[in-house]
Backbone bond lengths (Angstrom), bond angles and torsions (degrees), N, CA, C in turn:
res aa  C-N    CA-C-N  psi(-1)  N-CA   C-N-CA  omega(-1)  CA-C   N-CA-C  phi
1 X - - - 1.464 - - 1.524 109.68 -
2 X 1.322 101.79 119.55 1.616 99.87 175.71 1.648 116.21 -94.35
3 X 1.599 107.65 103.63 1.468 172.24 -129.84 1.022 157.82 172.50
4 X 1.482 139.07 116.71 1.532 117.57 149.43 1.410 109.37 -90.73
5 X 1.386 90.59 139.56 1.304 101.53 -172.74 1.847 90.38 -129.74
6 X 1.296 108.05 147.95 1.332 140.44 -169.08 1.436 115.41 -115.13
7 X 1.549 112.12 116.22 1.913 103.98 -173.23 1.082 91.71 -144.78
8 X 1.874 112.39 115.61 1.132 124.39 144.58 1.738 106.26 78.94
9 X 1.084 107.10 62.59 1.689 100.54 -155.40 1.510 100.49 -126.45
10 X 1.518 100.63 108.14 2.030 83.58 -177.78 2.282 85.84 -131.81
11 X 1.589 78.60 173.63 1.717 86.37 178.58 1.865 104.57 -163.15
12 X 0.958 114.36 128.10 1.359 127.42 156.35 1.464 133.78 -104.13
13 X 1.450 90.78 156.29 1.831 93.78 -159.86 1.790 68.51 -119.32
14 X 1.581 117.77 136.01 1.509 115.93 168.48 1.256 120.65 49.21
15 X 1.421 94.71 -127.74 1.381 112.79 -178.85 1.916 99.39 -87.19
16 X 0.721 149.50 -17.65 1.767 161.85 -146.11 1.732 117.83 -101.80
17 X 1.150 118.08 81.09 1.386 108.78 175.86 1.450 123.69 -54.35
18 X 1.208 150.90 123.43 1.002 145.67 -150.39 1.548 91.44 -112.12
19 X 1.401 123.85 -97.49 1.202 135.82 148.29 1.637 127.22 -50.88
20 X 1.299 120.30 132.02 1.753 110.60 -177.12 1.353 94.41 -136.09
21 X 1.417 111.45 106.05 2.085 115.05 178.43 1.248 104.61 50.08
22 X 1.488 158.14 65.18 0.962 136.74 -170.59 2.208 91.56 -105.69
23 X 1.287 101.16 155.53 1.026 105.20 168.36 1.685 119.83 -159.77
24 X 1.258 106.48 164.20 1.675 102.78 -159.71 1.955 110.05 170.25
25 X 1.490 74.79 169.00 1.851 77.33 -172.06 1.338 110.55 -115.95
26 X 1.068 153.20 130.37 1.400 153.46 125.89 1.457 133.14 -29.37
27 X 0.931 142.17 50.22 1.965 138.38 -152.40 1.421 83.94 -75.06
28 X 1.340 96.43 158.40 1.811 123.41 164.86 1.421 89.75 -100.43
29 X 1.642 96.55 153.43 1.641 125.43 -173.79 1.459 91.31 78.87
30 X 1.020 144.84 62.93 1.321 126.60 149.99 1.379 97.43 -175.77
31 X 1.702 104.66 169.00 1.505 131.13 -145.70 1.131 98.07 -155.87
32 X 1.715 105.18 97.61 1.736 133.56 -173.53 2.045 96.02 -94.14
33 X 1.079 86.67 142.53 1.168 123.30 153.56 1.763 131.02 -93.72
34 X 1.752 121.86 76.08 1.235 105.93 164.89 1.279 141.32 -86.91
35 X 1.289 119.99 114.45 1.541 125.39 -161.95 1.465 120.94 -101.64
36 X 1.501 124.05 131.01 1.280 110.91 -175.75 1.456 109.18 -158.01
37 X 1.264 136.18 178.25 1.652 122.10 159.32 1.203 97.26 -107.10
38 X 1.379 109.29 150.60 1.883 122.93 165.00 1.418 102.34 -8.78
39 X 1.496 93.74 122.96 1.386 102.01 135.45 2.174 89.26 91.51
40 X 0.938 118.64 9.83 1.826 111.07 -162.45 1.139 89.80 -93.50
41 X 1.316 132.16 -26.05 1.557 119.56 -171.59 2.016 96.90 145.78
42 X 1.278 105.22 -66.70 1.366 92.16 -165.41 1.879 136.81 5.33
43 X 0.944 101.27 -79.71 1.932 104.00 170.34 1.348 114.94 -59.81
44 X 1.107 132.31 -27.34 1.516 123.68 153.41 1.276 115.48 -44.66
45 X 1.288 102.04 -64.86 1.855 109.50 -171.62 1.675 95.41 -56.59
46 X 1.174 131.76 -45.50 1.069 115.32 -168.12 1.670 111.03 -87.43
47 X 1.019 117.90 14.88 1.525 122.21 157.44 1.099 96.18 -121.33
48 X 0.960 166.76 50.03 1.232 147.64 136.78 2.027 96.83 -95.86
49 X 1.559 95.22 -49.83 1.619 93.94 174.42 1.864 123.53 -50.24
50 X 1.166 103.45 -16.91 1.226 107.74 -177.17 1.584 117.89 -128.56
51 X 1.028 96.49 49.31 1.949 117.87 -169.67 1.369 106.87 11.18
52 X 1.801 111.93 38.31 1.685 90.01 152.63 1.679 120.25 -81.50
53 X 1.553 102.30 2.26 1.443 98.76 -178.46 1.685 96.37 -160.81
54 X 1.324 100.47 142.23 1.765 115.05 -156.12 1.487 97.50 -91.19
55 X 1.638 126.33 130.01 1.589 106.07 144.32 0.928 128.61 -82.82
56 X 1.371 112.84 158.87 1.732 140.33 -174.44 1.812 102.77 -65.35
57 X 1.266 90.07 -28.17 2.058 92.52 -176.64 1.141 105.12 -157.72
58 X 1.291 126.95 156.09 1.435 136.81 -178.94 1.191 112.17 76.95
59 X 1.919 103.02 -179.75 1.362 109.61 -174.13 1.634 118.60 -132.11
60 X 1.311 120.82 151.83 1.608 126.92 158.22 1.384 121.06 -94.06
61 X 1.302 115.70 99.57 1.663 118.83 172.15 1.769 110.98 -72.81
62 X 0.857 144.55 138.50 1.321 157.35 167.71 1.846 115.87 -109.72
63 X 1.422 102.19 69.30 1.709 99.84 -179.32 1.867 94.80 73.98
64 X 1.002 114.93 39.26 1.693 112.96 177.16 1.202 108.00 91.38
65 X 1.076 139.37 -40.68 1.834 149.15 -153.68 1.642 93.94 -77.35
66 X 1.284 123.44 149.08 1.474 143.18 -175.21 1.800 82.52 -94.33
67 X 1.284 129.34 109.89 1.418 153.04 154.40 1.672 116.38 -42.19
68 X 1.315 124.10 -22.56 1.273 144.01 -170.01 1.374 92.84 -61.32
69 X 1.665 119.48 149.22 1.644 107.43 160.22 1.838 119.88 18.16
70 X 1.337 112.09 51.84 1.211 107.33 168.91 1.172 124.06 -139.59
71 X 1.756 119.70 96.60 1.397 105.25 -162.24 1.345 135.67 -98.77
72 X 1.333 107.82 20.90 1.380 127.35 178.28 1.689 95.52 -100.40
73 X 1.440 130.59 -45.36 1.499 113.24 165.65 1.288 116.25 -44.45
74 X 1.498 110.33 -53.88 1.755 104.87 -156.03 1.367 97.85 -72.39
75 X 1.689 130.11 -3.60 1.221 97.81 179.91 1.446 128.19 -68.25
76 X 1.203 114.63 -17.74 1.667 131.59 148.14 1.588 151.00 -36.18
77 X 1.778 89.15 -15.29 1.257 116.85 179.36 1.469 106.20 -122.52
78 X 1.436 121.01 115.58 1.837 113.38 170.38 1.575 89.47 -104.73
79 X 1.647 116.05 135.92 1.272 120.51 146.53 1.630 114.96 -110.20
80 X 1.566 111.61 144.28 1.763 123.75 -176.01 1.549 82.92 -107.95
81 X 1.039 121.75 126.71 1.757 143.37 139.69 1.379 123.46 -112.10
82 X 1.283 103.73 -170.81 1.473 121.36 -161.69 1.565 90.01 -84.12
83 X 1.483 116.41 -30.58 1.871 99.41 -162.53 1.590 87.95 -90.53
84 X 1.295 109.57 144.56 1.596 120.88 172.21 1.461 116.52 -108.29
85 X 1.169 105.77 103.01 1.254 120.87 -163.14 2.060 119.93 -88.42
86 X 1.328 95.89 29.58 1.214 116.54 169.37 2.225 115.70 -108.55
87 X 1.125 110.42 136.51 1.425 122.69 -174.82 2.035 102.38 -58.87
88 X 1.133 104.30 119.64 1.410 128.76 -176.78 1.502 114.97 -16.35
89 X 1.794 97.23 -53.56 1.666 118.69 -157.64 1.659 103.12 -96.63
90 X 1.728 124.20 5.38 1.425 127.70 -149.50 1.772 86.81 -91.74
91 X 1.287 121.53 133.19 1.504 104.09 149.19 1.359 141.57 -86.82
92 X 0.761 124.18 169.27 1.502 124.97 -137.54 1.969 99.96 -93.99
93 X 1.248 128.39 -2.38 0.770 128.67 137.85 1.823 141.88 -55.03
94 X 1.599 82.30 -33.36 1.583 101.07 -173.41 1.858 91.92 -85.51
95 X 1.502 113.29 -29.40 1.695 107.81 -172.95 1.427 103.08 -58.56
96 X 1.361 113.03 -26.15 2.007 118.41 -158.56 1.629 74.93 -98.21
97 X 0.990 170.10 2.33 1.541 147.91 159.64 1.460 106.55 -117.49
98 X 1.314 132.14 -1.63 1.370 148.14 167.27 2.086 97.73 -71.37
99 X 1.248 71.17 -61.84 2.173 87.57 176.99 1.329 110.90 -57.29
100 X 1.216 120.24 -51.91 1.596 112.74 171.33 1.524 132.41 -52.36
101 X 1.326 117.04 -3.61 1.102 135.91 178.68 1.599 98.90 -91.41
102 X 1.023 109.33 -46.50 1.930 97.41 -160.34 1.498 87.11 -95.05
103 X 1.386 148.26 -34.28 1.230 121.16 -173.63 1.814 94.64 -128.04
104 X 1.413 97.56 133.78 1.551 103.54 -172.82 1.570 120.54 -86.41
105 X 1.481 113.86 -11.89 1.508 104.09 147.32 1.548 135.48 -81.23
106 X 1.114 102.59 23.72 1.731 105.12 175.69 1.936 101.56 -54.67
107 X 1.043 97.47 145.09 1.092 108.69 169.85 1.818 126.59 -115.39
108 X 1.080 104.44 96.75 1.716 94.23 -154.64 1.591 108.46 -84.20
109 X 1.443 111.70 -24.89 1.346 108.61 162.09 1.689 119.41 -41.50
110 X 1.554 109.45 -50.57 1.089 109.81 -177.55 1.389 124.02 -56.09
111 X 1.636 101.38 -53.29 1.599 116.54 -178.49 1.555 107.49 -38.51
112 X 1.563 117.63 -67.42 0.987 110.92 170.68 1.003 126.20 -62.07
113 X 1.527 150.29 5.27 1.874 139.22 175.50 2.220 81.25 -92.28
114 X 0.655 109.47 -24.12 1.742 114.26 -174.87 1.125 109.75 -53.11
115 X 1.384 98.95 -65.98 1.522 120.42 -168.12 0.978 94.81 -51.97
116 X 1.446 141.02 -85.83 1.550 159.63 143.60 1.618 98.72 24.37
117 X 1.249 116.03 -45.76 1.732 110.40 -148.60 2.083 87.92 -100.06
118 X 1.395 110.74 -21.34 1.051 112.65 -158.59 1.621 99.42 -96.31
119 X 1.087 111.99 -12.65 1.572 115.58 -161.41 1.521 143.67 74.20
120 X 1.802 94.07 20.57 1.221 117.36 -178.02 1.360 122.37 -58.57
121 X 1.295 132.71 154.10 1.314 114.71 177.86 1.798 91.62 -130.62
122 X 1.288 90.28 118.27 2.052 95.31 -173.27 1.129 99.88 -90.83
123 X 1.490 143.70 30.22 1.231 155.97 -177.49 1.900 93.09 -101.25
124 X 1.552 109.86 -55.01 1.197 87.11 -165.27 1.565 120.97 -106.28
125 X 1.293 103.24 171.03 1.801 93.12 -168.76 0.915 116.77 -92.40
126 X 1.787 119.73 -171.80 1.328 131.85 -138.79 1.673 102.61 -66.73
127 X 1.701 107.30 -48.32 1.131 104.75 -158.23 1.686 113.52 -82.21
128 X 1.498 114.81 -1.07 1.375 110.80 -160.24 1.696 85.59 -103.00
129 X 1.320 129.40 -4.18 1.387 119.90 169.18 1.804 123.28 -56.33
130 X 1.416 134.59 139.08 1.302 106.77 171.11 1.702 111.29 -79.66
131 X 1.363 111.51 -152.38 1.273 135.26 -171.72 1.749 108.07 -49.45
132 X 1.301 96.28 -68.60 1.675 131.67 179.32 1.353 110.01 -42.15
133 X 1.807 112.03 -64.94 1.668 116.13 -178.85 1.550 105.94 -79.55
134 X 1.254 133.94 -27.17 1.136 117.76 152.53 1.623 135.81 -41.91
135 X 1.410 117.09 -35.88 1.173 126.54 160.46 1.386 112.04 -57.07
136 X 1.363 114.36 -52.43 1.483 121.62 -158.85 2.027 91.79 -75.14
137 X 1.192 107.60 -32.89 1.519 85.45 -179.12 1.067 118.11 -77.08
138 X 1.214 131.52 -20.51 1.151 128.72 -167.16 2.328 108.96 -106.81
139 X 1.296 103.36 7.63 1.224 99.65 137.88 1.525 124.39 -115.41
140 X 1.239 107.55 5.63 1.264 107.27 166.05 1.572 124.36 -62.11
141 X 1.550 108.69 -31.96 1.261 131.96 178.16 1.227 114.87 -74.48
142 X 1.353 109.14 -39.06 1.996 121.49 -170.55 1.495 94.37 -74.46
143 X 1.334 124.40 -39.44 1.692 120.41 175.54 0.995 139.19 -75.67
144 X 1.565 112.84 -13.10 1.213 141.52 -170.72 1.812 102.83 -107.01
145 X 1.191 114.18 -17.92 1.743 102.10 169.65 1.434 136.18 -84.92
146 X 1.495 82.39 -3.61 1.687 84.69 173.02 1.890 129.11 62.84
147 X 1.499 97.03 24.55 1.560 113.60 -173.33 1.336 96.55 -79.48
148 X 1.517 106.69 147.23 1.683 117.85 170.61 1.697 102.53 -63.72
149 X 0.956 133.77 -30.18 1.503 131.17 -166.46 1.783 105.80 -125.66
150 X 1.064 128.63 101.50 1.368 122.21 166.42 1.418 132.55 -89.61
151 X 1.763 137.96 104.30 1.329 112.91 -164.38 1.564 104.46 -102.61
152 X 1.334 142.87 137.78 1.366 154.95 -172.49 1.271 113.85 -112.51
153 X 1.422 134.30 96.55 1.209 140.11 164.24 1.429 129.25 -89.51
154 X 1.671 111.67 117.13 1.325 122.56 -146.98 1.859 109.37 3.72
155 X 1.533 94.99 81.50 1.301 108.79 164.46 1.865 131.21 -69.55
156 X 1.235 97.15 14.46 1.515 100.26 -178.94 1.499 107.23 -128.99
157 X 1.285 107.85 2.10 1.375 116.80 174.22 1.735 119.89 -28.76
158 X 1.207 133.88 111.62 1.415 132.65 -175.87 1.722 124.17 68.57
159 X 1.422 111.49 16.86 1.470 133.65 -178.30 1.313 107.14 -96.33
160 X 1.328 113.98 123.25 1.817 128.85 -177.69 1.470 85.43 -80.11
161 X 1.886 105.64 168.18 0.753 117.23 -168.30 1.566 124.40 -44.29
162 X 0.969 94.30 -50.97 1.508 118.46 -162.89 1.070 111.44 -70.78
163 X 1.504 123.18 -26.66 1.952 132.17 -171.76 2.091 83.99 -80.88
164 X 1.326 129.19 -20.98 1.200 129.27 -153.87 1.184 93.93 -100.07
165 X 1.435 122.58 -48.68 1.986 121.80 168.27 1.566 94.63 -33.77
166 X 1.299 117.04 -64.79 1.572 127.21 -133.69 1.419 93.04 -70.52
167 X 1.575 123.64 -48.26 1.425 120.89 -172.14 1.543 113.49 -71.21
168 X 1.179 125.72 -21.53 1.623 126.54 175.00 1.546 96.16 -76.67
169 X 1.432 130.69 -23.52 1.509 117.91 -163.31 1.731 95.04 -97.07
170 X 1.640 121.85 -35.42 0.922 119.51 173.75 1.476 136.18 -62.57
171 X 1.415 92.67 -38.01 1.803 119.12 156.70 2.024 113.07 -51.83
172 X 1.172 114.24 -58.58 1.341 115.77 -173.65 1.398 102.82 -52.47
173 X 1.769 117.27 -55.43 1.194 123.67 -167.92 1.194 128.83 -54.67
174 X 1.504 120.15 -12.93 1.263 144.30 -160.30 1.455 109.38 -121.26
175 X 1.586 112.89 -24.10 1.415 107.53 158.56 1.361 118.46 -83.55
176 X 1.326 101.17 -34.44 1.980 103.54 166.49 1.195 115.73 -41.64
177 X 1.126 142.51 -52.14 1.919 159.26 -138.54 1.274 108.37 -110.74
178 X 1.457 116.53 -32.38 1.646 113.22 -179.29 1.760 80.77 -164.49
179 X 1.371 114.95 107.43 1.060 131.54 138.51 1.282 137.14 -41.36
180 X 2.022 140.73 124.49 1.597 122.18 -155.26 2.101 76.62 -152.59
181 X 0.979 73.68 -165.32 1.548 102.15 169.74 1.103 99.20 -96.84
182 X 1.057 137.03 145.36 1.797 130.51 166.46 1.948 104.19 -139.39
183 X 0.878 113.09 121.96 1.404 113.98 175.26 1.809 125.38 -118.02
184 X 1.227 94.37 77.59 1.705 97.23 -173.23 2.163 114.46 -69.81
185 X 1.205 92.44 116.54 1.074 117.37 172.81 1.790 124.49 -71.75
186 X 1.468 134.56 75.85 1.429 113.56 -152.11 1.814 96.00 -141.41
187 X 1.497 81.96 173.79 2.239 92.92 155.48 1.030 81.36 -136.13
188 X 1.235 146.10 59.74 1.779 122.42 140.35 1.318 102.18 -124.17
189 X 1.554 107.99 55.97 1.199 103.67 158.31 1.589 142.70 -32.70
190 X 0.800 122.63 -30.34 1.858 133.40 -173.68 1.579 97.78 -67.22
191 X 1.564 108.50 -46.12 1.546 116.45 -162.91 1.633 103.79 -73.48
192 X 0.999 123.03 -41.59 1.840 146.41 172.87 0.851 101.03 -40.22
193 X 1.860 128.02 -60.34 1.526 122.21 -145.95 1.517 115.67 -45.50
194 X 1.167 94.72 -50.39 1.776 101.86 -160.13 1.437 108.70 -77.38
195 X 1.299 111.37 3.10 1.824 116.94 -166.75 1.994 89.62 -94.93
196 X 1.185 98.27 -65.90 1.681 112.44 -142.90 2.191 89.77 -84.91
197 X 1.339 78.06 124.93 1.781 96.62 173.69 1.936 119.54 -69.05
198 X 1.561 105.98 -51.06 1.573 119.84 -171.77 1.645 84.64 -109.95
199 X 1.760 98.78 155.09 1.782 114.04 -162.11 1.638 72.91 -137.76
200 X 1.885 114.43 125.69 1.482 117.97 141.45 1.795 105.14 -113.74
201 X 0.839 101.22 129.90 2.002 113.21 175.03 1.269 102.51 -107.73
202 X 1.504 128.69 105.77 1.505 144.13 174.18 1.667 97.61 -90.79
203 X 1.346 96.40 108.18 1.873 102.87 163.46 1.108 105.93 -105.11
204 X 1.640 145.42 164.99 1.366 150.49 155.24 1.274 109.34 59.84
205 X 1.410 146.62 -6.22 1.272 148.25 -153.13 1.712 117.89 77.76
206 X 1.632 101.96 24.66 1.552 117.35 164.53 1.206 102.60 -118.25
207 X 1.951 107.13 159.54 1.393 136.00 171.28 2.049 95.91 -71.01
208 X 1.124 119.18 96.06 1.327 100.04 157.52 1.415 121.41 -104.36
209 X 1.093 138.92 -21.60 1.505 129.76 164.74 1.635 113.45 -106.08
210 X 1.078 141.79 110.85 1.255 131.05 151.03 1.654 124.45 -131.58
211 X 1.810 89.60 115.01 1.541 91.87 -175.58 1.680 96.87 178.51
212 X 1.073 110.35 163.02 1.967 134.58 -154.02 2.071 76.41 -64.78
213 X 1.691 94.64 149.58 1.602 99.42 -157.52 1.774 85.24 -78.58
214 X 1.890 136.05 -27.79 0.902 122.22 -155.82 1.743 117.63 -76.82
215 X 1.362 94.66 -12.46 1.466 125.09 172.61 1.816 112.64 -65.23
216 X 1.196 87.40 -74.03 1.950 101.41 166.12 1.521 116.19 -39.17
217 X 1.494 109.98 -45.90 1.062 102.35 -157.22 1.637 104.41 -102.81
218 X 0.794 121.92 -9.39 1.536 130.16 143.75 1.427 158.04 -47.59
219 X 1.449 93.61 -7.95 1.516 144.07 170.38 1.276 112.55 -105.94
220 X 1.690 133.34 -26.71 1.306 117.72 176.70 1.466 122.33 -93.86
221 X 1.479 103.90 145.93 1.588 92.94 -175.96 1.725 105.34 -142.75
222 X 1.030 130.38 136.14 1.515 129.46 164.29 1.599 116.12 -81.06
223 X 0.963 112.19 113.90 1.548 125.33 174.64 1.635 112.10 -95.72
224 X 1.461 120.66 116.80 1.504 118.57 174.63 1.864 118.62 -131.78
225 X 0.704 107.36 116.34 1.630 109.35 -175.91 2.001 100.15 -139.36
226 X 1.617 91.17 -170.99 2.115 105.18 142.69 1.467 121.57 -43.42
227 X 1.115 129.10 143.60 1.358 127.02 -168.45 1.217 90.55 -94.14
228 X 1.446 142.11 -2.16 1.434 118.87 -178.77 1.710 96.41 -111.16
229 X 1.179 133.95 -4.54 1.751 151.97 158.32 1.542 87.21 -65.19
230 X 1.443 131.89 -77.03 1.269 116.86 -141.90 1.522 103.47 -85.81
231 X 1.161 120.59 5.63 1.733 111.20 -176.45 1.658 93.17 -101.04
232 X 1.056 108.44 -35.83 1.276 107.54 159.93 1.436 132.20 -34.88
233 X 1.191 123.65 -61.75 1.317 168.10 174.43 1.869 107.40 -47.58
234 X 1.880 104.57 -68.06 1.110 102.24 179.33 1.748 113.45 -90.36
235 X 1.045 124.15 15.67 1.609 116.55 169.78 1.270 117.35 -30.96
236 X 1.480 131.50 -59.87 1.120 148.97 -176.94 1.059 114.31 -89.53
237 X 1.503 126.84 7.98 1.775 120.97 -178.61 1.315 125.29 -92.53
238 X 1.506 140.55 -144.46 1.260 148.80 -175.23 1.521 94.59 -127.74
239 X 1.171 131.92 86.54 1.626 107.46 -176.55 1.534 103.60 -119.84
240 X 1.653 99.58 124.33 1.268 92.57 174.38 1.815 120.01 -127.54
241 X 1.451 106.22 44.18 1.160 125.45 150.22 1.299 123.10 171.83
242 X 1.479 110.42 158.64 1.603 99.88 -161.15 2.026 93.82 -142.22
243 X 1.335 93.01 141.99 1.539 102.14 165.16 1.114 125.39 -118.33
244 X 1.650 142.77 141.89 1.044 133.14 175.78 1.530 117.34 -121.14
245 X 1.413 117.36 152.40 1.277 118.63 -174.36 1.518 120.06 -160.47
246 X 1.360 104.14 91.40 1.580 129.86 -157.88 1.609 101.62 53.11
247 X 1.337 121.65 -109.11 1.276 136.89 -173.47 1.236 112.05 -93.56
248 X 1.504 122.92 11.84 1.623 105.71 177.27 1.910 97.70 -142.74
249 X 1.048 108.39 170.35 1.798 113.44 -138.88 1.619 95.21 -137.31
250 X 1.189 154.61 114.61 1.196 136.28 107.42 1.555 146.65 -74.06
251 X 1.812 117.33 137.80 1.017 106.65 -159.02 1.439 94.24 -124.78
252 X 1.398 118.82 166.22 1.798 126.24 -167.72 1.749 85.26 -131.83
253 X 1.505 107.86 115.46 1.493 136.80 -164.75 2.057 93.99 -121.86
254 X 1.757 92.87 121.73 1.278 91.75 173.87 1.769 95.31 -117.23
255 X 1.095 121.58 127.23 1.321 136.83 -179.78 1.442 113.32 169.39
256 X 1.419 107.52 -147.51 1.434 118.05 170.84 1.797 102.26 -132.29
257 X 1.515 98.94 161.73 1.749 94.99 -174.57 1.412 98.66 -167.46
258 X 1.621 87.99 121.97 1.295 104.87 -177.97 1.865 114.71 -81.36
259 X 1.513 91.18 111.99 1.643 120.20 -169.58 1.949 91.53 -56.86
260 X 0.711 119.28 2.48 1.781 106.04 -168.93 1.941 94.88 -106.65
261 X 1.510 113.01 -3.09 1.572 118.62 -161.77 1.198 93.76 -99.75
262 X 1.405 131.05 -32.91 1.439 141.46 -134.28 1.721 111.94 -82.30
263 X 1.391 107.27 91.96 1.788 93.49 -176.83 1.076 132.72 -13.35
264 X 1.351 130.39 -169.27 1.143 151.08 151.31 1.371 112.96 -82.74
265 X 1.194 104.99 118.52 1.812 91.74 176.48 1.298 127.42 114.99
266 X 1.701 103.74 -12.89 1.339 131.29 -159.76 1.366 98.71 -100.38
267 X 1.127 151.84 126.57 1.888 150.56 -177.32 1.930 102.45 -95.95
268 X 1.407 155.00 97.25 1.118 130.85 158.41 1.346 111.45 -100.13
269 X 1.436 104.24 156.05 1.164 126.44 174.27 1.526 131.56 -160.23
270 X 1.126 125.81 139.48 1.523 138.28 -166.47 1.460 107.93 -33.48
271 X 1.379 105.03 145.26 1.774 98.80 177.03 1.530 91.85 -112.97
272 X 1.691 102.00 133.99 2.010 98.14 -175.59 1.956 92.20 -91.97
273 X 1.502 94.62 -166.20 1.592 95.71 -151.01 1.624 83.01 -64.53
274 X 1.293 109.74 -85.95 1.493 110.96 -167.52 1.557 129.77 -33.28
275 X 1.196 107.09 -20.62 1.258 92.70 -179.82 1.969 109.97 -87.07
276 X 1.680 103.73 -29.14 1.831 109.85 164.26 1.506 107.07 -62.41
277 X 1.686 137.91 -17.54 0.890 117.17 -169.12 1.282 109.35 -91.18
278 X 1.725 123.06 -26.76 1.308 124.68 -176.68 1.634 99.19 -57.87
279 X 1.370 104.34 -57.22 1.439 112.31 -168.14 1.600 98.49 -45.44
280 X 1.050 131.10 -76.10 1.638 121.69 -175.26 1.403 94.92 -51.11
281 X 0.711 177.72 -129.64 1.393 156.68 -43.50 1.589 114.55 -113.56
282 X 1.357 100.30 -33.33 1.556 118.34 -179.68 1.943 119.47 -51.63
283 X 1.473 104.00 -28.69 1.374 109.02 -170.19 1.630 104.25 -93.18
């Protein structure tokens, strides 16, 4: 099956569950969204997929193949993180021909038209980059390898607005032309929505949401009226957060609701991603 697929996969640091059984699929052609607050698991799972960090139980399939010590699978998988795993003093020209060595679809034509569009300067090295072009180099690299599966960890990290336009437009363009797995790792949720197709939300070191975002988000709804109308109202609902404000109440309803039931008096309206994700995440 061309996939990673994830079974039963948990890991602890000490006393700290990081991951607990988590399991799940990866499809090619599509562009996941993993969502979580500090600390839920996210970068684990995504090192664990790419044996920078081992689980305690379970397994990573890679297209069928056991992922463990296997370095002809992972060559299939590029992950971008926070640790930069290039030598301090190297320039960043030499990182895009450094990369072509370990994975043989690098594309260096590309790297460099990137750099170019991004305002990179491959003259200078790793460490004299700030926050921002550090990001940008190092998805410059994740786009440029040409892996069936790409994982991106808060890839916009230290990027002004505008370096953040350019990488969602550069990102699309590149899933248009050669289609991968792409798995963006972020908290800027708001900016994501419209990019990423499938939504996983890791709470506690569990899978709690996984499913296509138009699905998810189709289920959320903000309910606002009288607080003694809307408690009314949600007795029987899914509510997974509520605000109050003197005498009047809003509540965040995950289900479906038939608009023809809905009092008089009652205000609904769409819940966008970030604001359904706080709400799940908050409890």
């Amino acid at each position: 099956m061309n996939c990673i697929e994830i079974n039963n996969v948990s890991k602890n640091y000490k006393d700290t569950c990081a991951l607990n059984n988590v399991s799940l699929k990866i499809e090619k052609n599509k562009i996941y969204g993993l969502l979580g607050r500090n600390g839920a698991g996210k970068s684990t799972l995504l090192n664990v997929i790419t044996n920078r960090v081992f689980a305690d139980s379970g397994e990573v399939l890679i297209d069928g193949i056991p992922s463990v010590e296997n370095d002809k699978v992972q060559q299939k998988v590029y992950l971008m993180s926070e640790v930069t795993l290039y030598p301090d003093k190297m320039k960043i020209k030499d990182t895009f021909r450094w990369s072509g060595e370990f994975y043989s679809g690098f594309d260096m034509e590309y790297a460099m038209a990137m750099a170019e569009r991004f305002g990179l300067n491959v003259n200078k090295t790793v460490k004299s980059l700030s926050t921002g072009y550090t990001s940008i180099f190092k998805v410059i690299i994740a786009l440029s390898v040409n892996t069936p599966y790409v994982l991106l960890d808060e890839p916009v990290l230290g990027l002004d607005a505008n370096h953040r336009n350019l990488f969602y437009q550069v990102l699309l363009e590149k899933y248009s032309n050669s289609p991968s797995a792409i798995v963006i790792s972020t908290h800027l949720i708001e900016e994501v929505s419209n990019v990423i197709e499938d939504i996983i939300i890791i709470k506690s070191g569990k899978i709690y949401k996984n499913e296509s975002r138009e699905e998810l988000l189709s289920k959320g709804y903000t309910i606002s009226g009288r607080a003694t109308q809307i408690d009314a109202f949600i007795a029987d609902k899914n509510v997974i957060g509520v605000d109050t404000l003197g005498g009047l109440k809003t509540a965040y309803i995950l289900g479906t609701l038939n608009r023809n039931k809905i009092p008089e008096g009652i205000e609904v309206t769409k819940l966008d991603l970030q604001k359904l994700f706080i709400q799940l995440t908050n409890a």
